[in-house]
C-alpha atoms as one frame of an Amber mdcrd trajectory, in Angstrom:
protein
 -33.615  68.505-170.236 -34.372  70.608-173.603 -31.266  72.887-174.723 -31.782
  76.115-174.680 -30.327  77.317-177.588 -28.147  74.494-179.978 -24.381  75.865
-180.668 -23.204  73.062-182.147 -24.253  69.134-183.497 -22.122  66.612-184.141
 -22.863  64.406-186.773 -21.353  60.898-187.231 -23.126  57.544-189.220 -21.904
  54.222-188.598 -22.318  51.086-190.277 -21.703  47.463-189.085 -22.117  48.452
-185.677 -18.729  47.367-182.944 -17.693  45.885-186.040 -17.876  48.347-188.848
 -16.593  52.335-189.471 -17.898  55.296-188.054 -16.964  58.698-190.043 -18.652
  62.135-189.253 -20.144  64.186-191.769 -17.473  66.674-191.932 -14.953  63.828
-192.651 -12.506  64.667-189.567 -13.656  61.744-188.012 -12.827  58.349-189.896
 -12.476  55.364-187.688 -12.438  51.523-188.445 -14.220  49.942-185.300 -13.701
  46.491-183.833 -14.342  44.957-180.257 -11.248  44.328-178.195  -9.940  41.318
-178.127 -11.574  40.631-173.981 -14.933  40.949-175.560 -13.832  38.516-178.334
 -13.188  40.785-181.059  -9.553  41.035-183.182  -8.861  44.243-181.829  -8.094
  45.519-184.952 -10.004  48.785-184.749 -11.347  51.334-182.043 -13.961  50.899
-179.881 -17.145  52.639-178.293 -15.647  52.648-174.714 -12.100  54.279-175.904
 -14.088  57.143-178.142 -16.087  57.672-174.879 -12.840  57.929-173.288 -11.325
  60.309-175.269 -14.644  62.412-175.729 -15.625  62.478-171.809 -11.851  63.561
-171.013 -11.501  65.964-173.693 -15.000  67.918-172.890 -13.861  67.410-168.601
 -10.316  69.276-169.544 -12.589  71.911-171.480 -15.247  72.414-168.930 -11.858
  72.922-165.941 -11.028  75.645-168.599 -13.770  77.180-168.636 -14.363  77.305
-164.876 -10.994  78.031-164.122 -11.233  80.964-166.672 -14.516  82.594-164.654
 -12.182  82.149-161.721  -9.505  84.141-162.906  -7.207  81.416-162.844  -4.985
  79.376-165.923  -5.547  75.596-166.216  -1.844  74.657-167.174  -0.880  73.202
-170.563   0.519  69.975-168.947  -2.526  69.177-167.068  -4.000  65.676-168.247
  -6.532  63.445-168.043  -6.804  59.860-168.199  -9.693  58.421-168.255 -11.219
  54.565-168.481 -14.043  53.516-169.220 -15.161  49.841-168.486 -17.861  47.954
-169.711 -19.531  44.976-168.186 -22.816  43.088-167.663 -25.669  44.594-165.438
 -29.161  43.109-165.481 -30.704  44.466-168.320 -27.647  43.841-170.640 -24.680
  45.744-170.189 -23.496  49.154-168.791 -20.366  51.209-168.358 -18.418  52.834
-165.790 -15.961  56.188-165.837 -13.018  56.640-163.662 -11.043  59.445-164.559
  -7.410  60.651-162.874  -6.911  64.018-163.324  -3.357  65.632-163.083  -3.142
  69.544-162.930   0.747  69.865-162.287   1.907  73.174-159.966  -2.165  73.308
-158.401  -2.384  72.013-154.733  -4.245  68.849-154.137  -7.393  70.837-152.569
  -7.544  74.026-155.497  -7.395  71.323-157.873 -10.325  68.912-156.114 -12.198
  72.722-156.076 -11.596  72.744-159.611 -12.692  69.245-160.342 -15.675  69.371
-158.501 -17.209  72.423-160.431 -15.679  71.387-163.730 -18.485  68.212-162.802
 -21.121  70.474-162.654 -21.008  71.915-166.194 -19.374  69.211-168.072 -22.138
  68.352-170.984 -20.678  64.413-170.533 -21.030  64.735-166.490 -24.349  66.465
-166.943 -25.178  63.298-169.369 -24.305  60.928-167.125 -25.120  62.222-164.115
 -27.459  59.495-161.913 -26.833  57.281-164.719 -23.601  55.440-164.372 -20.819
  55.360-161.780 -18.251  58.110-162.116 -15.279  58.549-160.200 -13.289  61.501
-160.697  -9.688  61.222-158.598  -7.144  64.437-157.949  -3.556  62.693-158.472
């Protein structure tokens, strides 16, 4: 689906692939990668999956702002996210999987679930995914 109307673009060039550097253009982004040491690698650097982690999590906690803001409501500071995102083989090569536990402290289980489950709907990295890999989003 075309954007209507681009707000922002990221820009980020890597070299030497899982084991190389990635750096954005604005130069707040500087990371030495390197596969983990399960998929043989030194573990020496960051990796696809964790920046996927940390990027998927990060724009969820946003997108629970932002709905919890058109509801009138106040996503708590101490709310977290953890998310983890696995990789493994499927039959074309290899795909991930997201499982994410979400924590909004002082929320009941079921306004927080509410929450979650509309936070899904406009999350860019749900919309992204969406049909596309497994995603499991758990209330703890």
């Amino acid at each position: 689906m075309a954007l209507e109307k681009v707000i922002y673009t990221a820009r980020a060039t890597t070299t030497g692939g899982r084991e190389g550097t990635s750096r954005s253009d604005d130069g707040k982004l500087s990371v030495t990668l390197a596969p983990p040491r399960e998929m043989g690698g030194n573990g020496n650097g960051t990796n696809p999956e964790q920046m996927f982690a940390a990027g998927y999590s990060a724009c969820f906690m946003g997108a629970m702002k932002f709905v919890a803001g058109q509801q009138k409501k106040v996503v708590p500071a101490d709310a977290s996210i953890t998310a983890d995102v696995a990789i493994g083989p499927i039959p074309a090569g290899f795909g991930i999987q997201v499982a994410m536990q979400i924590s909004i402290p002082g929320w009941s289980k079921e306004e927080a679930q509410a929450l979650v489950d509309a936070a899904h709907q406009v999350c860019p990295y749900s919309n992204a995914t969406r049909g596309n890999i497994d995603v499991t989003l758990a209330v703890v």
